[in-house]
C-alpha positions in Angstrom: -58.9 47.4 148.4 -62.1 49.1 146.5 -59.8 49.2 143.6 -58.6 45.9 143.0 -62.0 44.7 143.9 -63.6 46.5 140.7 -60.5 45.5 138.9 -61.3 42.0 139.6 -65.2 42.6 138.8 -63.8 44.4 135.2 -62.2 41.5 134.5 -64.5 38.5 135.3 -67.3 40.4 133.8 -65.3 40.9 130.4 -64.3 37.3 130.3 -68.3 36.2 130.4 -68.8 38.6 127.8 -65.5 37.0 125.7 -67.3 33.8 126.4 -70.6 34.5 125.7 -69.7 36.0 122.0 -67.4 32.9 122.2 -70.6 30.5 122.6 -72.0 28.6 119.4 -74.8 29.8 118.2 -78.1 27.7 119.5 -80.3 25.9 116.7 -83.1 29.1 117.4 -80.5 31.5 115.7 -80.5 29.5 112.2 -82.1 30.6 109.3 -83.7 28.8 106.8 -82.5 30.6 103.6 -82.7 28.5 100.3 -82.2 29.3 96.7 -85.4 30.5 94.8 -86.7 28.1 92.9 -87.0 28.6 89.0 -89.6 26.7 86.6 -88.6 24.3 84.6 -90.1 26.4 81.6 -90.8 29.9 81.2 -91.5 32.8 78.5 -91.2 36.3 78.3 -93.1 38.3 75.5 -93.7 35.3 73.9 -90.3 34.0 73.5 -88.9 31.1 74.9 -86.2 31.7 78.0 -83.2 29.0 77.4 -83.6 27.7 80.3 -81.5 24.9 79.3 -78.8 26.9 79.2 -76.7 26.5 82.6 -75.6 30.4 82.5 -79.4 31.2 81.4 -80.7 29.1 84.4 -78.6 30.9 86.8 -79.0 34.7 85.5 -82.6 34.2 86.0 -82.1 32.4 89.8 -79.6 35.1 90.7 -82.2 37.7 90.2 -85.1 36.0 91.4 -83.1 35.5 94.7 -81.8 39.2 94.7 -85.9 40.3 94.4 -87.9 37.6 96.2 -85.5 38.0 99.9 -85.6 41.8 99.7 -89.3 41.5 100.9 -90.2 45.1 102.2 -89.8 46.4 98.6 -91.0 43.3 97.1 -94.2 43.8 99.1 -94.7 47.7 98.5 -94.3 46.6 94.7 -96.7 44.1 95.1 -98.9 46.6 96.9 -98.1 49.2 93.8 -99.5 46.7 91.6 -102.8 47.0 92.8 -103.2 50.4 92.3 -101.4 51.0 88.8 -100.9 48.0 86.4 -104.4 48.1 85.0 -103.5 50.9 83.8 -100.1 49.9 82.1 -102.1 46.8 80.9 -104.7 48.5 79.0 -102.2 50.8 76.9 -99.6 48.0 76.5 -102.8 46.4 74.8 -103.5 49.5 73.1 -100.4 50.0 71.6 -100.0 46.0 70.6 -97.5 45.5 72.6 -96.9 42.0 75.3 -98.0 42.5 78.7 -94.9 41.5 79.6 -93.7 44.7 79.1 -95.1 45.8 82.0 -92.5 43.9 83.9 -90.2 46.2 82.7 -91.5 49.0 83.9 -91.6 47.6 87.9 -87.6 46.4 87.0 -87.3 50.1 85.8 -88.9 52.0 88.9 -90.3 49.1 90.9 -93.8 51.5 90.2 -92.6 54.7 91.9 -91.8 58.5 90.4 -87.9 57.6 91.0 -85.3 59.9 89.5 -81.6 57.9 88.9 -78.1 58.5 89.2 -78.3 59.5 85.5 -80.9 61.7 85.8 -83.8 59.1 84.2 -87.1 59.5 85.6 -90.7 58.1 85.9 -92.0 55.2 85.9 -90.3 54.3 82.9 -87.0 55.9 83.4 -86.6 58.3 80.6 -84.0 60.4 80.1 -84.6 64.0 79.4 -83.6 64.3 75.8 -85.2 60.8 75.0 -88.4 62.1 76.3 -88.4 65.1 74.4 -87.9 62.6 71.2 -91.1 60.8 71.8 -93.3 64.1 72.5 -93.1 64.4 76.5 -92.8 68.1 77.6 -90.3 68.7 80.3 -89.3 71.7 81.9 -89.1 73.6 84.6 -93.0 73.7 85.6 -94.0 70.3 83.6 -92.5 66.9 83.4 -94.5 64.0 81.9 -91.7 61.7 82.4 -93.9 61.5 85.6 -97.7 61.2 83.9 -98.3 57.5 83.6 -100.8 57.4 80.5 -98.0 59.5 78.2 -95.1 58.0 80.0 -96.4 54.1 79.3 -97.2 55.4 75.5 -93.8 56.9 75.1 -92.7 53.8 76.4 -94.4 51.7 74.2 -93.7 53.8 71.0 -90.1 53.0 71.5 -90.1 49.5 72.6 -92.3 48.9 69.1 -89.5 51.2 67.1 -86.7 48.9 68.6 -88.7 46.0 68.1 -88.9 47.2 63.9 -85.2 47.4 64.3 -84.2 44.0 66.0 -87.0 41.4 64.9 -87.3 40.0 68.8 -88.7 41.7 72.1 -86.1 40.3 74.5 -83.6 43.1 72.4 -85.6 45.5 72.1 -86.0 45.2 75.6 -82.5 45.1 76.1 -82.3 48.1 73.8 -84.2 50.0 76.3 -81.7 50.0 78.9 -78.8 50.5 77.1 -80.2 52.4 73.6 -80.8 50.7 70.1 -77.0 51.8 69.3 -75.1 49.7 71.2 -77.1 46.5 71.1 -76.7 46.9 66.9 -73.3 47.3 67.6 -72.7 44.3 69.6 -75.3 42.3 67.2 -72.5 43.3 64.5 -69.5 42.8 66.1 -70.7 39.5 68.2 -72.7 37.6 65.1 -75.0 37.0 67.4 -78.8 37.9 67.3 -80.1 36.2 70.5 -79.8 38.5 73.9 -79.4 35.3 75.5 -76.1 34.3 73.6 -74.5 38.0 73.6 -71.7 39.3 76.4 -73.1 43.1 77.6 -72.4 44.9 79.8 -72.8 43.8 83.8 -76.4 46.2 83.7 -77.8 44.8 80.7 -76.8 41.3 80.8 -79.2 41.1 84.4 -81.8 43.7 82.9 -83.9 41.3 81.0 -83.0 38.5 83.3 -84.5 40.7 86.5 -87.8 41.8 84.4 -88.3 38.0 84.1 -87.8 37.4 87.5 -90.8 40.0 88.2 -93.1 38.1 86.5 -92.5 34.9 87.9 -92.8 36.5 91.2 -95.5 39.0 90.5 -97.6 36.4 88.4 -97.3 33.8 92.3 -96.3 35.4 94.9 -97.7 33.1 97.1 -95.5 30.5 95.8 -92.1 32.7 96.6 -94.0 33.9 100.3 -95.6 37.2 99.6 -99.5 37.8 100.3 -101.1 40.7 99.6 -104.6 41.4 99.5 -106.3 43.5 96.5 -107.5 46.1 98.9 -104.1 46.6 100.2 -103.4 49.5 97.8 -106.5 50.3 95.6 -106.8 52.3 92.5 -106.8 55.8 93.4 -110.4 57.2 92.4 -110.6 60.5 90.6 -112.1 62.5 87.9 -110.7 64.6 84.6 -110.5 68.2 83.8 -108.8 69.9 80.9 -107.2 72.7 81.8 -105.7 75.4 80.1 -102.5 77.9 81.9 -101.6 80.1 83.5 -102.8 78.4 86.1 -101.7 78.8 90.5 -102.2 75.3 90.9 -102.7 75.6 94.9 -105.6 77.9 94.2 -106.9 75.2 91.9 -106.8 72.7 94.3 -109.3 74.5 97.0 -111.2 75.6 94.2 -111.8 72.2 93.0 -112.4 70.4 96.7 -109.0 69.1 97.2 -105.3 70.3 98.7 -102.3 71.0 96.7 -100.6 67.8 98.6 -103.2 65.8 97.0 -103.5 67.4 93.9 -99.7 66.6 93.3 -99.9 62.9 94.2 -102.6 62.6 91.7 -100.7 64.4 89.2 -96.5 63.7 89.7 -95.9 65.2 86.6 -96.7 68.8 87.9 -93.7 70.2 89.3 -94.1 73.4 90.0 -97.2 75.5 92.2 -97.9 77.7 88.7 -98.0 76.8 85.2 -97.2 79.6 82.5 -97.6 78.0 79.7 -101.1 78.4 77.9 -101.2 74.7 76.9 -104.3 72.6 77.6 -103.5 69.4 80.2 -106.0 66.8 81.6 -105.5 67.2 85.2 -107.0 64.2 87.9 -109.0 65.9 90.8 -109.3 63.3 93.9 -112.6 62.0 94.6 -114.3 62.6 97.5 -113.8 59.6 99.6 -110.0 59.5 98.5 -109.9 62.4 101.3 
């Protein structure tokens, strides 16, 4: 009897559960998910995006829809933006080259010491050997694929070099995904000198597109739903010592006030607690109310 009275319980319990997953979905369950909207016009270094282009139009939307409902790491870009673009702006200036460029840097790394499946890294997502070629050092103890100020003037050095090479920014920043070799190539076999009228590969076709989509998100992000407040993520505060190895960089830190911890986030491109090498480096110690 106790048994086919829980029998009979298994079964009328599973068939409310059947039922309930059964049940349509009430109107407090729907989302409201719409398509980004995309201006009518828009530029990018200076250059005018097609938009009247129906596959231009909707390479920019599919990225700008991609970015704007992945919020957490639209916000924490946002956030990154506070503390390090005035930075990337003033050498972008520097070096005579658009602001816009520093949209390619947050599509690169979204702002953050990444290191991709090919082994790019930084900010601006140089490979090892390219580095090298525009005068980073890295090794086993240094890498300034991770120092912002070189990184950002490697970056520019090549963006202007490509930009020699191709007559347009929108290539050379296409060059900078993919290398100056292949976009000649496909400028040659395609007769085309316009990134917006060339086939590429699945990367580069959305590279420039999702840069783009950056700024229009970046430059209102209350229109797209983000709000973030300037003192969400301020400018870290610090001051500038050369220093010359061999150098134990943990002693260095309590010598100078601060923590290794610290001393590394101020500095990503050290890599290793020693340095060797008798080179001279400007090294940013933490201010006292950063701690």
């Amino acid at each position: 009897m106790y048994r086919f009275v829980l029998l009979t319980y298994c079964f009328l319990a599973a068939g409310n559960m059947y039922a309930q997953w059964n049940k349509p979905a009430s109107n407090s369950l729907k989302q409201n998910i719409s398509s980004t909207p995309v201006p009518e016009q828009v530029t990018f270094c200076g250059e005018k995006v097609p938009l009247e282009y129906f596959d231009t139009k909707e390479s920019l939307r599919r990225e700008m829809n991609a970015i704007s409902y992945w919020h957490s790491s639209m916000i924490y870009t946002l956030q990154l933006s506070n503390r390090y673009m005035g930075t990337i702006e003033k050498l972008l200036k520097q070096y005579e080259v658009p602001d816009d460029m520093k949209y390619v840097c947050i599509a690169e790394s979204n702002l953050q010491n990444l290191v991709s499946p090919s082994k790019a890294a930084g900010f601006w997502q140089f490979l090892s050997g390219t580095a090298k070629d525009f005068g980073l050092t890295v090794n086993s103890e240094i890498d300034e694929r991770y120092n912002l100020e070189k990184s950002t003037k490697a970056a520019c050095e090549y963006l202007k070099k490509a930009y020699d090479r191709f007559g347009n920014w929108t290539l050379a920043v296409a060059s900078y995904n993919v290398g100056m070799s292949y976009i000649s190539n496909q400028i040659e076999m395609q007769k085309q000198n316009s990134y917006y009228d060339m086939y590429l590969n699945s990367e580069t076709s959305r590279y420039v597109f999702r840069a783009i989509a950056y700024k229009l998100i970046i430059q209102n992000p209350e229109t797209y739903g983000f709000q973030v407040h300037k003192n969400d993520m301020k400018p870290l505060q610090y001051s500038e010592i050369e220093v010359t190895g061999p150098v134990n960089w943990i002693e260095f830190a309590l010598s100078n006030g601060t923590n290794y911890k610290l001393l590394r986030m101020f500095n990503p491109w050290i890599i290793d607690s020693k340095l060797s090498s008798t080179k001279t480096y400007t090294v940013k110690i933490p201010s006292k109310r950063e701690q």
